[in-house]
C-alpha positions as CSV (number, residue, x, y, z in Angstrom):
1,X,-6.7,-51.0,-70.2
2,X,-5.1,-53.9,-72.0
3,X,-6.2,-57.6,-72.6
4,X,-3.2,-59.6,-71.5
5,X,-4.8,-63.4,-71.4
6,X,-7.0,-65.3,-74.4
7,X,-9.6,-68.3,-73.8
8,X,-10.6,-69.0,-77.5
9,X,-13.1,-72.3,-77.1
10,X,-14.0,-72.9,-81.0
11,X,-15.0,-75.4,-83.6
12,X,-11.8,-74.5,-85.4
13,X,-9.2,-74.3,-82.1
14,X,-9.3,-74.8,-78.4
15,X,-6.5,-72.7,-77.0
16,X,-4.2,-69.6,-78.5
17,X,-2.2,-71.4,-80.6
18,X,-4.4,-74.0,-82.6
19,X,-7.4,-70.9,-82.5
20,X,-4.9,-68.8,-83.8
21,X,-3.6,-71.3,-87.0
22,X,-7.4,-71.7,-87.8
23,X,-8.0,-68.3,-88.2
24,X,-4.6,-68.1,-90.6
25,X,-5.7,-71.0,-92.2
26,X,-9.2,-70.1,-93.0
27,X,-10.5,-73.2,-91.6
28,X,-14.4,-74.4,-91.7
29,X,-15.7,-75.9,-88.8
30,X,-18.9,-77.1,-90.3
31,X,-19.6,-80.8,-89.8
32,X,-23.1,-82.9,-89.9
33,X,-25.1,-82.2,-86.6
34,X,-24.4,-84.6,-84.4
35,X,-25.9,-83.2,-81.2
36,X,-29.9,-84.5,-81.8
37,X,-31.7,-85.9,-84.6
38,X,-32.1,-84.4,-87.8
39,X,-34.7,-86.6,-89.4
40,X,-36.7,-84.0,-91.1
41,X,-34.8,-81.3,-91.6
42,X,-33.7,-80.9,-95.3
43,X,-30.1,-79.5,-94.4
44,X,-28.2,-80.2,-90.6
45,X,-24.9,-78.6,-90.9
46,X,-23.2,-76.6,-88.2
47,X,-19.8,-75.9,-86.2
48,X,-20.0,-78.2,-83.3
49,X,-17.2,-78.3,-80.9
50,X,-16.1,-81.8,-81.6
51,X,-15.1,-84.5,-79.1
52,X,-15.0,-81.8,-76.7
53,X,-13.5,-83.1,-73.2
54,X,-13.7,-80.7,-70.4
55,X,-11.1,-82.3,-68.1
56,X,-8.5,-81.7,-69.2
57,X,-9.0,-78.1,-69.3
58,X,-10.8,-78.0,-65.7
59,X,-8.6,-78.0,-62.6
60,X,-11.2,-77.6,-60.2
61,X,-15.2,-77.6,-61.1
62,X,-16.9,-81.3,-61.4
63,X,-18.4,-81.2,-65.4
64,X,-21.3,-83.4,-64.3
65,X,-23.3,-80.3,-61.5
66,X,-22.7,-77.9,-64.8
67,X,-24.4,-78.0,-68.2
68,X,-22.4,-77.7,-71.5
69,X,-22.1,-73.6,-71.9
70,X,-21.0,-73.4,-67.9
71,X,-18.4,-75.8,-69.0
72,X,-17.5,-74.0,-71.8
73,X,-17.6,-70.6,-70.0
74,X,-15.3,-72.7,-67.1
75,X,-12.8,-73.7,-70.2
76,X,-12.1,-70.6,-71.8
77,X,-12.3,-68.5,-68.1
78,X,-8.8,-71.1,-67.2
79,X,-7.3,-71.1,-70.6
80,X,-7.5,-66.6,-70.1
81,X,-5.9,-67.0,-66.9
82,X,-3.0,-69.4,-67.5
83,X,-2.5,-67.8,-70.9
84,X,-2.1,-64.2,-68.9
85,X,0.3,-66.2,-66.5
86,X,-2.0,-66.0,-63.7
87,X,-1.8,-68.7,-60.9
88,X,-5.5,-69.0,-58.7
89,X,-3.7,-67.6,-55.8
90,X,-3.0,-64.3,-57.3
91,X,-6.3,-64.0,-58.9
92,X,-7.5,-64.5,-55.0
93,X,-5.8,-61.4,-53.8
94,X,-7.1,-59.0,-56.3
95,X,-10.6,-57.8,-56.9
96,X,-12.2,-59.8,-60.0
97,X,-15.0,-59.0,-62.3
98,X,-16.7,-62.1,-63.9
99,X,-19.1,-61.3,-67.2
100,X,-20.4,-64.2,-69.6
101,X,-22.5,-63.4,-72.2
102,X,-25.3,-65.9,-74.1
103,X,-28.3,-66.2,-75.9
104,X,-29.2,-69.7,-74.9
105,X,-27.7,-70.3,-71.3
106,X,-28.3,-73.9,-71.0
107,X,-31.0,-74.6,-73.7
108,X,-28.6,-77.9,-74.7
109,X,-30.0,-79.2,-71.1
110,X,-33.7,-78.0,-71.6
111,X,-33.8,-79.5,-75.3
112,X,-33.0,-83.0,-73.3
113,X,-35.2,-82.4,-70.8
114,X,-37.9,-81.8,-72.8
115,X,-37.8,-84.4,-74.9
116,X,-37.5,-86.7,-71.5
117,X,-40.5,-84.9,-70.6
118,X,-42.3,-85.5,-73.6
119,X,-41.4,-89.3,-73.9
120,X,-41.9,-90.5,-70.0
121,X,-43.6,-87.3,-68.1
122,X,-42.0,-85.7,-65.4
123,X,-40.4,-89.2,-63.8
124,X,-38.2,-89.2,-66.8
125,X,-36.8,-85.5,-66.0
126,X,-33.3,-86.2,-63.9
127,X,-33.2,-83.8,-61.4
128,X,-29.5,-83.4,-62.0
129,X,-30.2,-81.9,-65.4
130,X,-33.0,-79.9,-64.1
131,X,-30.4,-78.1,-61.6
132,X,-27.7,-77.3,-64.7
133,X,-30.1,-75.3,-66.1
134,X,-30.3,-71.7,-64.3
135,X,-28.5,-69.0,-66.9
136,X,-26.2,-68.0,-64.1
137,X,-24.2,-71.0,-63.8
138,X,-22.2,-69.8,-66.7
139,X,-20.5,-67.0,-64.6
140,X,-20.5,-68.8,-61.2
141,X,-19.5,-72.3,-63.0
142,X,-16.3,-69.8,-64.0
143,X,-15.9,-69.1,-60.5
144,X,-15.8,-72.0,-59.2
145,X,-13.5,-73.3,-61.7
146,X,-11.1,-70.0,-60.9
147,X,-11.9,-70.7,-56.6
148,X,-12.8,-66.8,-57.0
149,X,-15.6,-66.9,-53.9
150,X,-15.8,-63.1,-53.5
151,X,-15.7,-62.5,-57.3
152,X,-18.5,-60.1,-59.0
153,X,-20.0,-62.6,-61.3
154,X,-22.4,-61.5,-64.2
155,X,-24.1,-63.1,-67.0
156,X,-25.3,-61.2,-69.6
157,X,-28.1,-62.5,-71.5
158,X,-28.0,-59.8,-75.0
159,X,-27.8,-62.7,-77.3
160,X,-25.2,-62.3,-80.3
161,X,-24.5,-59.0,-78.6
162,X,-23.8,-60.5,-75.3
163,X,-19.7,-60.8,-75.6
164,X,-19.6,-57.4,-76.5
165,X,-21.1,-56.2,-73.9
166,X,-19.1,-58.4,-71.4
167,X,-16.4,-56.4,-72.6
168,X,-17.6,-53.3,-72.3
169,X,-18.6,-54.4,-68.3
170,X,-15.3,-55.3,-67.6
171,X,-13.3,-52.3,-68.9
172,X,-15.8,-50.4,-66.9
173,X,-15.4,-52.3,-64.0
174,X,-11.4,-51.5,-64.1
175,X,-11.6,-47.9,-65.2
176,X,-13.8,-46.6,-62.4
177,X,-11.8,-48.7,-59.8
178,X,-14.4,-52.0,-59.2
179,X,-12.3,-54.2,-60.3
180,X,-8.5,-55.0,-60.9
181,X,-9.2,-57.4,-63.7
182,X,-11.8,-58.5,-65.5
183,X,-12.6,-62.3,-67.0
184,X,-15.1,-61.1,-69.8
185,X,-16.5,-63.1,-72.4
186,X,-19.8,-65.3,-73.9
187,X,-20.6,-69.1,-73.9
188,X,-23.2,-71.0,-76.0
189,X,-23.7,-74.6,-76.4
190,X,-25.0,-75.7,-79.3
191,X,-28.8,-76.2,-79.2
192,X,-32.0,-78.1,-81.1
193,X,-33.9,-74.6,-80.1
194,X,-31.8,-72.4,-82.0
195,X,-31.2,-74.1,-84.9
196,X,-34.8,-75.1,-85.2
197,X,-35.6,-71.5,-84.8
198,X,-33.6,-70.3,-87.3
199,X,-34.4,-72.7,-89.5
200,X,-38.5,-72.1,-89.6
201,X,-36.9,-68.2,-89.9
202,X,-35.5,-69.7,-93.4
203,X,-31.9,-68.4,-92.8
204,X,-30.0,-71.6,-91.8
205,X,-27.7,-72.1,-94.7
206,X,-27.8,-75.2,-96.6
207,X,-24.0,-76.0,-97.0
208,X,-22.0,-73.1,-95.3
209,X,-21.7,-69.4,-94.9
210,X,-20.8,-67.3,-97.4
211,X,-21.0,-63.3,-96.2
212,X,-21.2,-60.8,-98.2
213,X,-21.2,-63.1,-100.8
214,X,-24.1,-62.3,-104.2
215,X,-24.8,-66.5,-103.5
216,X,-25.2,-66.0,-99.2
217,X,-28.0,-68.4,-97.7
218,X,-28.0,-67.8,-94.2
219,X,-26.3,-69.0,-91.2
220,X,-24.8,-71.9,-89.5
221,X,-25.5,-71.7,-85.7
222,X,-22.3,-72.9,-83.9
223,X,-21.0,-73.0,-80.8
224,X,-17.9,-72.1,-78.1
225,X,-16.8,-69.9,-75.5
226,X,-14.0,-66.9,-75.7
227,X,-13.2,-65.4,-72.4
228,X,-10.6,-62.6,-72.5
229,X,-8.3,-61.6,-69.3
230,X,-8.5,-57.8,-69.1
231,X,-6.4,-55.4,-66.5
232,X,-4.5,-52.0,-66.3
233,X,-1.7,-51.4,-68.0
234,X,0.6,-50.7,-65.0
235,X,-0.8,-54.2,-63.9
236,X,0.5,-56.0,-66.7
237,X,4.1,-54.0,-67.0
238,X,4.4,-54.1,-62.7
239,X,4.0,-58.2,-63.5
240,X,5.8,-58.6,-67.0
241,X,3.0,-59.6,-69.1
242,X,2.6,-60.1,-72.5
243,X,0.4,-57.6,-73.7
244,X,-2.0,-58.5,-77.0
245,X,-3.6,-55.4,-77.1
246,X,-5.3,-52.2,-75.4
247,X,-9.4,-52.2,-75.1
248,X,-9.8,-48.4,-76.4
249,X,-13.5,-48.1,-75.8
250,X,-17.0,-49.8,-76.9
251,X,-20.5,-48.3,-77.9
252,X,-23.7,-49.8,-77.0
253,X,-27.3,-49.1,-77.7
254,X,-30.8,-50.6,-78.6
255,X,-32.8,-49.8,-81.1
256,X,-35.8,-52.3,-80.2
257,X,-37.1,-51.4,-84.1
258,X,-37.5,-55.1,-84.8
259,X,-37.2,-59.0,-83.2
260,X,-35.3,-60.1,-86.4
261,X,-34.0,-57.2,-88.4
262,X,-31.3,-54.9,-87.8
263,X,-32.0,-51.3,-88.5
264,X,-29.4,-49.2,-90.5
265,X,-29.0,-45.8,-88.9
266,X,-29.0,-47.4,-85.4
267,X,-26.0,-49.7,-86.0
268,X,-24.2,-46.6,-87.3
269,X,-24.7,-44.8,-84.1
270,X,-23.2,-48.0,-82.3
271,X,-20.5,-47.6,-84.4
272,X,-19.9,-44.0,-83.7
273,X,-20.5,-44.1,-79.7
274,X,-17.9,-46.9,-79.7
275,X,-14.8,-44.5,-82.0
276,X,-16.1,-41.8,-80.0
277,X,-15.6,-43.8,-76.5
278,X,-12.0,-45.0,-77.9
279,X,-10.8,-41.4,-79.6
280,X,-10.3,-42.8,-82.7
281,X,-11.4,-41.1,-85.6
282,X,-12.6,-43.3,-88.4
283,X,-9.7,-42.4,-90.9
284,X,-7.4,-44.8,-88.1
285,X,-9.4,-47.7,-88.3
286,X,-7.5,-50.8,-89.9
287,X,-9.9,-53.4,-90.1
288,X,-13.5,-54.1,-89.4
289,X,-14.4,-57.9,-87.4
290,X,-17.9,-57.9,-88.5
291,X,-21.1,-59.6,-87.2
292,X,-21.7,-60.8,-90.6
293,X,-23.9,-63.6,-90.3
294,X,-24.7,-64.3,-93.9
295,X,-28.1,-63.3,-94.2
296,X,-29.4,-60.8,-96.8
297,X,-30.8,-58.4,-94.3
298,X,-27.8,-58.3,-92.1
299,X,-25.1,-58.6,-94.5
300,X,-26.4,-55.3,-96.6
301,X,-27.5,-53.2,-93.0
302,X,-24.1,-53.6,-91.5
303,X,-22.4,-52.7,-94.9
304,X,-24.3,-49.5,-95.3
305,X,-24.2,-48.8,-91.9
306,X,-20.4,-49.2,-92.1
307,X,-19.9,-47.0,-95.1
308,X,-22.1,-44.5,-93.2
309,X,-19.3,-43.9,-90.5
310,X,-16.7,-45.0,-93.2
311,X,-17.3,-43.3,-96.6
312,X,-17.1,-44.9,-99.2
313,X,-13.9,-46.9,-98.9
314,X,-14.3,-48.3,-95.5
315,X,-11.1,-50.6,-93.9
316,X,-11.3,-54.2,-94.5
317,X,-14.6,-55.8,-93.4
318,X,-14.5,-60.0,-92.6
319,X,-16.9,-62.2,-90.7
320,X,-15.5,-64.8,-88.5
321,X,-18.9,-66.7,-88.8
322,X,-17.5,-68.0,-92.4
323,X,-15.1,-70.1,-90.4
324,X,-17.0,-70.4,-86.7
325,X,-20.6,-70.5,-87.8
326,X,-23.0,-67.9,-85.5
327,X,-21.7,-69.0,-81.8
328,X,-24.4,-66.5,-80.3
329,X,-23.5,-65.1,-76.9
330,X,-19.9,-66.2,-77.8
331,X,-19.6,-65.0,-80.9
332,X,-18.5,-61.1,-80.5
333,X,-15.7,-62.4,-77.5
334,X,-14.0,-65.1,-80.4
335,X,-14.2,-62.3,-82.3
336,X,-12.6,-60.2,-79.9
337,X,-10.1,-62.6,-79.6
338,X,-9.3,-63.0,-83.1
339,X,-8.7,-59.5,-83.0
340,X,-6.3,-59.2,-80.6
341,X,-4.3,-62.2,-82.2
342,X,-4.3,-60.0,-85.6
343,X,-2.7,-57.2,-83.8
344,X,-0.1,-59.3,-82.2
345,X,0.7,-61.0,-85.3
346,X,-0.1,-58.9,-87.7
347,X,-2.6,-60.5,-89.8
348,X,-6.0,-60.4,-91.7
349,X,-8.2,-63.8,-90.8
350,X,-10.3,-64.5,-94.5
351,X,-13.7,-64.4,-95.2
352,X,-14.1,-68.0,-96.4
353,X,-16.5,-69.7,-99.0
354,X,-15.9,-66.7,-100.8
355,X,-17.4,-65.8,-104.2
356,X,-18.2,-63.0,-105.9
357,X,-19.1,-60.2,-103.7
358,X,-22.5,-58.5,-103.7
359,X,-22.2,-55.0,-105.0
360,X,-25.0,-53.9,-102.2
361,X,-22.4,-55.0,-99.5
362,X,-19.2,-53.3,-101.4
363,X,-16.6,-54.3,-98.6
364,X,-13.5,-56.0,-99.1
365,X,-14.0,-59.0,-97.0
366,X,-10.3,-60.6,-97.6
367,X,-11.8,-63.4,-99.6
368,X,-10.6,-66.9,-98.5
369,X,-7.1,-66.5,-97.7
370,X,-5.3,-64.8,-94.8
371,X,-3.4,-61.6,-95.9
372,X,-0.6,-60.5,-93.8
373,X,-1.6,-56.6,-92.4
374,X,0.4,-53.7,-90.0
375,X,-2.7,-53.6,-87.8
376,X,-3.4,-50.9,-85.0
377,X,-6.9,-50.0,-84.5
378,X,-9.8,-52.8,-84.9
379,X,-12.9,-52.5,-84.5
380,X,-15.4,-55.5,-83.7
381,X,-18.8,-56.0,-83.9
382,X,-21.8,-57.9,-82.6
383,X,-25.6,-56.8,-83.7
384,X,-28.1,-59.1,-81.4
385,X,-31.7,-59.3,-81.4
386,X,-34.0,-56.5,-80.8
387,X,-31.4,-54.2,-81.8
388,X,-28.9,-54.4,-79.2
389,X,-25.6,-53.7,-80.7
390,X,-22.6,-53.5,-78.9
391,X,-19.1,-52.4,-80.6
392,X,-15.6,-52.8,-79.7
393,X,-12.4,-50.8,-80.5
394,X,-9.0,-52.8,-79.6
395,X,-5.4,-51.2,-80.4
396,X,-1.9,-52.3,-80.4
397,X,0.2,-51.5,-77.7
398,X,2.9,-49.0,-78.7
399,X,3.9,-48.0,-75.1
400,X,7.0,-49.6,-72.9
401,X,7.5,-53.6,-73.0
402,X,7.7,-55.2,-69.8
């Protein structure tokens, strides 16, 4: 199975190419919060997707009947296809899988609701925003986008986890013969919900995120949409394709140990079900895309649970959320993406704000500049709530070119 179109939706990039210079650049997307008021708060960064403007990116599906994740998840579904050289039409004539991961669906449209609520009663709730709001938009709203009317369309609601698990769906779907290709992916939109949340949890960072870093403060939530075009290798050769990488295999499981906290010995297992899924033995492993959210209780877990299936000189380990902040549901599918674009190009993205390591963590997180890298096996990561981890294993293709 081999991913053979890209939908990267980001605070640092919209689109292959500009995704792919931010991640070689090591470029921050943190900017003041924009998207409510912060009176009150003592620190309002995050990665908002500035002056985003869904149409040029949507052919078909009318922004204002769809909240800001289904228009995200609409966004990065089109960019996948036209990047795998997909018209509609041939989409139409094959059998299509469509799986969107989130945390929040559309809690952008229930903060504003809300506080309508709150300031006029329910007269001041606009039934248009009301009707943006169901979860499942996010995979129909890619649907529609794609005129894919007899489409399987899922939305996965695992949190941080979600894209991950997307992923896993869709190579399912293909290798059992339910679906020809699958559009697989997460959405988020950036929300007062979250971030307040995370901020009463004391782990939203003042300034930016540092992990793995002695200094770390916590996270930046973010927000985005990656959307990856998956399909079977004789699929893409029969049709010339460009091939970015193979999907080896995935490992998922849940712990439910803890709302917050990740648990050691159950990442670990993720890890392993997901090399075991793949056939990859651990000694093959080139790099680790962590989930790496800057926190002290994540940052030290994953590490040890890493070295666990790793020994004690495990590949290079870097988190994405130094660049794109914590994008929830979309965050393991960016980092999917970013993945595959390291294979192809053969590069390391950076770990940025980088400092001095903390010797509890002991990775080499490929401090704050890209490094160039022969990569062929990759392994990526997303830990969500309630211990629902989900682990990917992507590989370069070595077989015949188109």
């Amino acid at each position: 199975m081999v991913i053979t179109g890209l939908g990267p939706l980001s605070s640092i990039g919209t689109g292959t190419a500009p995704f792919t210079t931010g991640l070689r650049q090591g470029r921050s997307g943190v900017t003041p919060i924009t998207a409510f008021d912060t009176t009150g708060f003592a620190h309002a960064n995050a990665c908002q997707v500035q002056d985003f403007d869904p149409a040029p990116l949507l052919h078909r599906l009318d922004p204002a009947h769809h909240g800001r994740a289904a228009q995200f998840a609409a966004a990065a579904a089109r960019l996948a296809v036209e990047d795998a050289g997909l018209a509609d039409a041939d989409l139409a004539s094959v059998r299509v899988q469509i799986s969107v991961g989130t945390t929040d669906g559309e809690s952008y449209d229930l903060d504003r609701i809300t506080e309508a609520h709150l300031r006029g009663g329910p007269p001041a709730v606009a039934p248009q925003a009301a009707r943006r709001v169901p979860a499942p938009l996010l995979g129909i709203a890619a649907a529609r986008e794609l005129n894919l009317s007899d489409a399987e369309v899922l939305t996965i609601g695992t949190a941080c986890s979600a894209g991950n698990y997307s992923l896993g769906n869709g190579l399912d779907a293909i290798r059992h013969g339910d679906a020809d290709v699958a559009l697989c992916g997460g959405a988020d939109a950036f929300c007062r919900k979250t971030f307040t949340a995370f901020y009463r949890l004391g782990t939203i960072a003042p300034d930016c995120c540092r992990p793995f870093d002695t200094d770390r403060r916590g996270i930046l939530t973010g927000e985005g949409a990656g959307m990856l075009l998956l399909e079977s290798l004789d699929s893409a050769l029969a049709r010339g394709a460009r091939v970015y990488a193979e999907i080896l295999g995935y490992g998922l499981n849940c712990d439910a140990y803890h709302p917050v906290a990740p648990q050691e010995d159950s990442v670990a297992r993720c890890l392993r079900l997901a090399l075991d899924d793949a056939g990859v033995k651990p000694a093959e492993v080139d790099l680790i895309s962590a989930h790496g959210t800057g926190t002290k209780a994540n940052d030290v877990t994953e590490s040890r649970a890493i070295r666990q299936v790793y020994g004690s000189t495990p590949p290079r380990t870097v988190s994405l959320k130094s660049m794109l902040g914590h994008t929830m549901g979309a965050a393991s599918a960016l980092g999917a993406i970013a993945c595959s674009l390291a294979i192809t190009h053969g590069f390391i993205p950076p770990t940025i704000n980088h400092r001095t390591t903390d010797p509890a963590c002991a990775v080499d997180c490929v401090p704050n500049h890209a490094v160039a890298a022969d990569l062929r096996v990759v392994q990526n990561n997303g830990l969500a709530f309630g211990g629902n981890n989900a682990s990917v294993v992507l590989g370069r293709y070595e077989g015949r070119t188109p």
